[in-house]
Each structure stands twice: as structure tokens, then as C-alpha cells.
C-alpha positions as CSV (number, residue, x, y, z in Angstrom):
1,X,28.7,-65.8,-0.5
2,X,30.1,-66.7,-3.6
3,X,31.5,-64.4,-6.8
4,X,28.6,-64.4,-9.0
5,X,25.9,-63.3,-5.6
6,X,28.9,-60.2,-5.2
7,X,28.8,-59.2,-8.4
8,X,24.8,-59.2,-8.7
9,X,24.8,-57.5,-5.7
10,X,27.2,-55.1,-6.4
11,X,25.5,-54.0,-9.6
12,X,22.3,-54.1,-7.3
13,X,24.1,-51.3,-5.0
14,X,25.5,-49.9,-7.4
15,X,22.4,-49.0,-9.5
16,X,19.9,-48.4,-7.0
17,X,21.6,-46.5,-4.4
18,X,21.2,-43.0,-5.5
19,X,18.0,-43.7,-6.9
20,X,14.9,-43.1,-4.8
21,X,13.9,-46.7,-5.5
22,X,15.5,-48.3,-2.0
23,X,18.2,-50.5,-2.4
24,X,17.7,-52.2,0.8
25,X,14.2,-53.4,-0.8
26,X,16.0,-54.7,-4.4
27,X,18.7,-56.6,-1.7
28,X,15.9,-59.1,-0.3
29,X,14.5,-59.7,-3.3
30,X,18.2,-60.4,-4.8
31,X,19.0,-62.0,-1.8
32,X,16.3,-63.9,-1.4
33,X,15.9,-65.6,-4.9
34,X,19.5,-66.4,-4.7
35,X,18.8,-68.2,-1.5
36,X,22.0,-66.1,0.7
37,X,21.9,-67.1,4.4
38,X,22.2,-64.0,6.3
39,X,25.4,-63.8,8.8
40,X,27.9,-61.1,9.9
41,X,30.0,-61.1,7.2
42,X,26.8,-60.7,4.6
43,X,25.7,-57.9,6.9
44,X,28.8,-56.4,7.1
45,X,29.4,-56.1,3.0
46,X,25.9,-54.9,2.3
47,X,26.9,-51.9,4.0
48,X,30.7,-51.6,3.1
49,X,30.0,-51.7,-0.6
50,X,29.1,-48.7,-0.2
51,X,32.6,-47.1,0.2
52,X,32.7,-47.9,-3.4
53,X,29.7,-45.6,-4.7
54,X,31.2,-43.3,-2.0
55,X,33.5,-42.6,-4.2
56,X,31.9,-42.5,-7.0
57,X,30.2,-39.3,-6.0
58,X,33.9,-38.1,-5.1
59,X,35.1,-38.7,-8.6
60,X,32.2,-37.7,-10.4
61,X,32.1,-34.1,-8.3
62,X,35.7,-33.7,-7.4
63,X,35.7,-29.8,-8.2
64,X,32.6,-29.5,-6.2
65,X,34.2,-30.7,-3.9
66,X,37.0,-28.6,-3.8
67,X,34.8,-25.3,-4.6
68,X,33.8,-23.9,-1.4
69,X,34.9,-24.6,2.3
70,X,31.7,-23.6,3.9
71,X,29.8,-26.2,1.8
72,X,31.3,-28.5,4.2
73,X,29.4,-26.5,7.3
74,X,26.5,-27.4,4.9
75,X,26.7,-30.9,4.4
76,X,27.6,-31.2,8.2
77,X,24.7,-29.0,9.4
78,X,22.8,-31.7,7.1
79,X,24.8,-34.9,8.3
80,X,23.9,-34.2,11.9
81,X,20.0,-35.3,12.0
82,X,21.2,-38.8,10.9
83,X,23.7,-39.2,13.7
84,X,21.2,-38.5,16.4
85,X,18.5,-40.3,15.3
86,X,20.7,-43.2,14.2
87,X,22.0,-43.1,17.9
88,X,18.7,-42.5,19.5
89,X,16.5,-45.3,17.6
90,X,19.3,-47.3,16.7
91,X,17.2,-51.0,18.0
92,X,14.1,-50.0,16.2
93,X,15.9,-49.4,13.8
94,X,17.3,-53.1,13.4
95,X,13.7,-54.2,14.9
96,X,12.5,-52.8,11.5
97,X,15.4,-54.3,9.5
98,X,13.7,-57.3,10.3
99,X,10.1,-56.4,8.8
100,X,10.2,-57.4,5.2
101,X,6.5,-55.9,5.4
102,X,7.8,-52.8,6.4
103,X,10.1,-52.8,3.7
104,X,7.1,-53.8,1.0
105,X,4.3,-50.8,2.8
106,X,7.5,-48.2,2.4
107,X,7.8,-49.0,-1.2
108,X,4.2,-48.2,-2.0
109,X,3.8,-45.3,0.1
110,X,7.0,-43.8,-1.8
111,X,6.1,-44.5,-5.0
112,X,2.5,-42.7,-4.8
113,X,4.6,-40.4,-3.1
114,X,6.6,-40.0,-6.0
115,X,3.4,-40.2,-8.5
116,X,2.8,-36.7,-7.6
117,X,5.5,-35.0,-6.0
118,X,6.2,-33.1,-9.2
119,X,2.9,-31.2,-8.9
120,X,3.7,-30.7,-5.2
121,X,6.8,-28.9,-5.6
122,X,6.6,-26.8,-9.1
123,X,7.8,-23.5,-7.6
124,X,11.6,-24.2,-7.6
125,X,14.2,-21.2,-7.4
126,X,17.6,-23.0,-6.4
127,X,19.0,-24.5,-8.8
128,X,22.6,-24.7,-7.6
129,X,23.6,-26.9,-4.3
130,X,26.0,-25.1,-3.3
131,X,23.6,-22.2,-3.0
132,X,21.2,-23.9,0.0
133,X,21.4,-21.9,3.3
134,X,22.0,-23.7,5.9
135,X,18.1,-24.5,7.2
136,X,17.6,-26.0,4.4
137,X,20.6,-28.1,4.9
138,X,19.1,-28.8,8.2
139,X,15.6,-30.0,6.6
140,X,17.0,-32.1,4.1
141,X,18.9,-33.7,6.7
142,X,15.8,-34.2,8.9
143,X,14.3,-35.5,5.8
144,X,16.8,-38.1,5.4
145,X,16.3,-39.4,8.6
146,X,13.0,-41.0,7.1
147,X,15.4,-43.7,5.3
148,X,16.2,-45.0,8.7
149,X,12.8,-46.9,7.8
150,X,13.4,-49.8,5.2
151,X,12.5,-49.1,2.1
152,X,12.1,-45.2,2.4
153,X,15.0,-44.9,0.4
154,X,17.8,-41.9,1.3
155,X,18.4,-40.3,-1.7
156,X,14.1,-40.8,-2.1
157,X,13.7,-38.7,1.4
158,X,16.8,-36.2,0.8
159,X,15.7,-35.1,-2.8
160,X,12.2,-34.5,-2.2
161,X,13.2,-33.0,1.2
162,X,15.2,-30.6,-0.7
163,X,12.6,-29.9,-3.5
164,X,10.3,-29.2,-0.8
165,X,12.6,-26.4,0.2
166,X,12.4,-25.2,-3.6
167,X,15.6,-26.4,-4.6
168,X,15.1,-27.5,-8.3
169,X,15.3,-31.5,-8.7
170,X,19.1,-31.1,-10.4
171,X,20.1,-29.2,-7.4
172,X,18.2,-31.5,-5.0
173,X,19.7,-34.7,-6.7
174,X,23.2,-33.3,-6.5
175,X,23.2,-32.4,-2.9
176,X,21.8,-35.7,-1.9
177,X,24.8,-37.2,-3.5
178,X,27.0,-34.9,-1.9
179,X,25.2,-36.1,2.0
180,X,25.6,-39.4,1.4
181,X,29.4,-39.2,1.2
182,X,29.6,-38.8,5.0
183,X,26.3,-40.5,6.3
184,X,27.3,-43.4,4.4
185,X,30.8,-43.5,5.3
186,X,29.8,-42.9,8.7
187,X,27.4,-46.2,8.7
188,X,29.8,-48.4,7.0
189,X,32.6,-47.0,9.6
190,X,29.8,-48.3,12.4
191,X,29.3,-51.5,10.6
192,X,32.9,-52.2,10.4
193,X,33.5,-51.3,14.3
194,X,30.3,-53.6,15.4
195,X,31.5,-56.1,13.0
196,X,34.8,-56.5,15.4
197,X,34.0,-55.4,18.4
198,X,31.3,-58.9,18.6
199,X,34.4,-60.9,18.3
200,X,34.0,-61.4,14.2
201,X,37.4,-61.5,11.5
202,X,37.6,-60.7,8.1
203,X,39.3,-63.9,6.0
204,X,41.6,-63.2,3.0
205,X,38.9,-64.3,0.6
206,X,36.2,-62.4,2.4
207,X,38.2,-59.5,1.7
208,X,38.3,-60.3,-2.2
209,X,35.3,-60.4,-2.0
210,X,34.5,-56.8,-0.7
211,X,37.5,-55.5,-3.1
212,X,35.3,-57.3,-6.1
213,X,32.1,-55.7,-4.8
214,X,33.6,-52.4,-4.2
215,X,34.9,-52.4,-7.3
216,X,31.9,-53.0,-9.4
217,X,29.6,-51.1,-6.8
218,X,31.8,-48.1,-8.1
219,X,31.9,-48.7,-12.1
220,X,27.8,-49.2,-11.6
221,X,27.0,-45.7,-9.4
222,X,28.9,-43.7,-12.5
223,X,26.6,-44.6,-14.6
224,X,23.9,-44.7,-12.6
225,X,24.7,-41.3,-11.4
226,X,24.9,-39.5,-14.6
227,X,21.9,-41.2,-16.3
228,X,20.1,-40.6,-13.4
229,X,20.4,-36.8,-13.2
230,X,19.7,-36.5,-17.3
231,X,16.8,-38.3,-16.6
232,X,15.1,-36.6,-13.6
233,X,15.8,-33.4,-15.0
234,X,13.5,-34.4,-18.3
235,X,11.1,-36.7,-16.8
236,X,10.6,-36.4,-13.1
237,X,9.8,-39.3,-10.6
238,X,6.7,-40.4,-11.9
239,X,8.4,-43.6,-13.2
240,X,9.8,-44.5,-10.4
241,X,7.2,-44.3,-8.5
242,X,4.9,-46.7,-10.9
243,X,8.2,-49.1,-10.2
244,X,8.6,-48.9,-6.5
245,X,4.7,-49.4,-6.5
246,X,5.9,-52.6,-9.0
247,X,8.7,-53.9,-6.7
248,X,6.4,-53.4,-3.5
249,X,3.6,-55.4,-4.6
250,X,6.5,-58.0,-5.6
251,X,7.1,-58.6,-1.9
252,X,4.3,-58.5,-0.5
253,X,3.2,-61.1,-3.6
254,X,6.2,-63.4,-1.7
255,X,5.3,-62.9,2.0
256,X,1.8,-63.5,1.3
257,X,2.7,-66.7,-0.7
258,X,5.1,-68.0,2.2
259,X,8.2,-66.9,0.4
260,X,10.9,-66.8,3.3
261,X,12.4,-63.2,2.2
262,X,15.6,-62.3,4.9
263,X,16.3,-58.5,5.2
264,X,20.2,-58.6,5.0
């Protein structure tokens, strides 16, 4: 990898991370076009850039944070779906990573999803995250798990898992930023510990280039972030589910036209 394919990429992460548009599905393509060759060390920063829109949420929410202890037993109670199917289904997990087609189908279901998950869910009474008991912590995390398929997207599946438990889509938004502070910390810890425990090492420039990426990954999600709440609050997901119906058909477009696309 070279400095301008971290710093797309990065922005990439950045941007689309806390959307419900998968990021994993806007990596091939970026990926792809810029012809990356997939090894360990590309593996291993797809997933550590994300320490850098880690904090991001940190920043953005520090008081939150800080507000009440037992919305920690929340986000736990919602954290602990992930870690047993992630340790169940782990290999077809990365059997699917290596599906591009199942990254292109979980685009278009998600975005008619999202065409009319506004209608579904009208009758919303939470409108505070701190506020969720704790089943519903439990649901959204169950929901969640449904990112463990490429191109589901997690903050897609956690915000419309917590809409359908009539939290209001500010409040669902916010608490699927708050969950993906430890189930992404938690998969880039896992990365890192595979990463070296098959034998691999990190090289001084290789580590420039995760500093770079982290860097920019975390500049990128504060935007995103706040834009991205304004926005769902006044327009709903309609529009991003006409564009994950876009980027979908995108895909599929390649594969079917022999386009070599390499889920990193």
C-alpha cells in the first residue's frame, strides 16, 4: 500500500462507517479500482483504522460517556451477542468475506430495506439512549450480529434494530455509535492478535501508515458523525437506501463483467 490508497481509504472508513451504507462494500470497490493486492498487513489495517473513528465517537460523546455508570451494563448487555456469534461462526464468517456476491445481494436487500423502514417503525417513544432498558440493549445487540454478513452494514442492523424497539432514529443512531466503541475495539484487538500470532510483523513504515490512516479515519467520522445525525433526523433512510441499491448493482455490474473485485 502506498500513501495516497491510505488516505482514500481512510476517508472511505471514515465516511461510511457509521452510516448504514457498509463500508466493507465501498472497500472492494476502492480497493479494487485501485488495483490493492490483498495480504496480512492490508487485512490487518482495514480493521485497525478503526481505532481511529473509535475515538471519534469518544470525543464527540465524552460527557455521555461519563453520565451514567450503568449505561456501561447496557452497552455490555448489547456487546455480548457479537462476541458469541463472532466466536461461534467465526469461518463462515471469513467463508463469506470471500463472497463479493454476498456483499452485492446484502447491499440491495438493505437498501429496500431501508426504502421503507420509516413507515415500519413510526411509533417511536425513546428518544434518549441512555434511557433503553436493558432487553432492548439485548435486541439491538442481536440485531447487530446481522453485520457479521458483508455488506449488512453494523450501524445499518443496530439502528433499525433499535427503532424497531421504538427508540426514535436520534436515539437509535446515538446508541449504535456508542456499541461500536467496544465491538469494534474488540475486532481490531482480534485482528491485531491473529495478525501475530501467524508469525506476521509490523515494519516502521507500515506503522506510518496506520498512524496516517488513523489519523484521517478520525478527522473523516466527525464529520460524518454529526452530518449524519442532522440528516437522519430530517430525512430518514430513504436515500440511502436508493444508494446502497446504487453501489449494489455497481458490483454485481463488475462480477458479472469479469471484474476481479477482492474482499479485503
Amino acid at each position: 500500500m502506498n500513501i495516497f490508497e491510505v488516505v482514500v481509504l481512510a476517508i472511505i472508513e471514515g465516511i461510511t462507517e457509521f452510516l448504514p451504507v457498509s463500508s466493507t462494500g465501498h472497500m472492494i470497490i476502492a480497493s479494487s479500482l485501485m488495483g490493492i493486492q490483498s495480504d496480512a498487513f492490508v487485512k490487518l489495517f482495514t480493521v485497525a483504522i478503526q481505532l481511529g473513528t473509535i475515538l471519534s465517537v469518544v470525543v464527540l460523546y465524552l460527557k455521555r460517556f461519563f453520565r451514567s455508570f450503568e449505561f456501561y451494563f447496557k452497552l455490555f448487555v448489547a456487546f455480548i451477542p457479537a462476541v458469541i456469534f463472532g466466536l461461534l461462526f467465526s469461518k463462515k464468517i471469513d467463508q463469506l468475506l470471500e463472497s463479493p456476491l454476498t456483499v452485492a445481494v446484502s447491499l440491495l436487500l438493505g437498501g429496500i430495506i431501508l426504502l421503507f423502514v420509516d413507515n415500519w417503525f413510526k411509533n417511536a417513544d425513546v428518544d434518549d439512549a441512555d434511557k433503553i432498558s436493558y432487553p432492548t440493549a439485548l435486541k439491538v445487540g442481536i440485531f447487530q450480529c446481522l453485520a457479521m454478513i458483508p455488506g449488512v452494514s453494523r450501524s445499518g442492523a443496530s439502528i433499525v434494530g433499535g427503532m424497531s424497539q421504538k427508540l426514535t432514529r436520534k436515539a437509535a443512531a446515538e446508541f449504535s455509535f456508542f456499541l461500536a466503541v467496544p465491538t469494534m475495539f474488540a475486532a481490531t484487538a482480534k485482528k491485531l492478535f491473529d495478525f501475530y500470532k501467524d508469525g506476521h510483523t509490523i515494519s516502521g513504515h507500515e506503522i506510518n501508515l496506520l498512524l496516517i490512516g488513523n489519523a484521517i479515519g478520525f478527522v473523516v467520522a466527525l464529520i460524518a458523525i454529526k452530518s449524519f445525525i442532522g440528516f437522519l433526523s430530517k430525512n430518514g433512510f430513504k436515500v440511502f437506501g436508493i444508494y446502497r441499491i446504487i453501489v449494489g448493482a455497481i458490483i454485481i455490474v463488475l462480477i458479472l463483467s469479469g471484474h476481479s473485485l477482492q474482499v479485503i
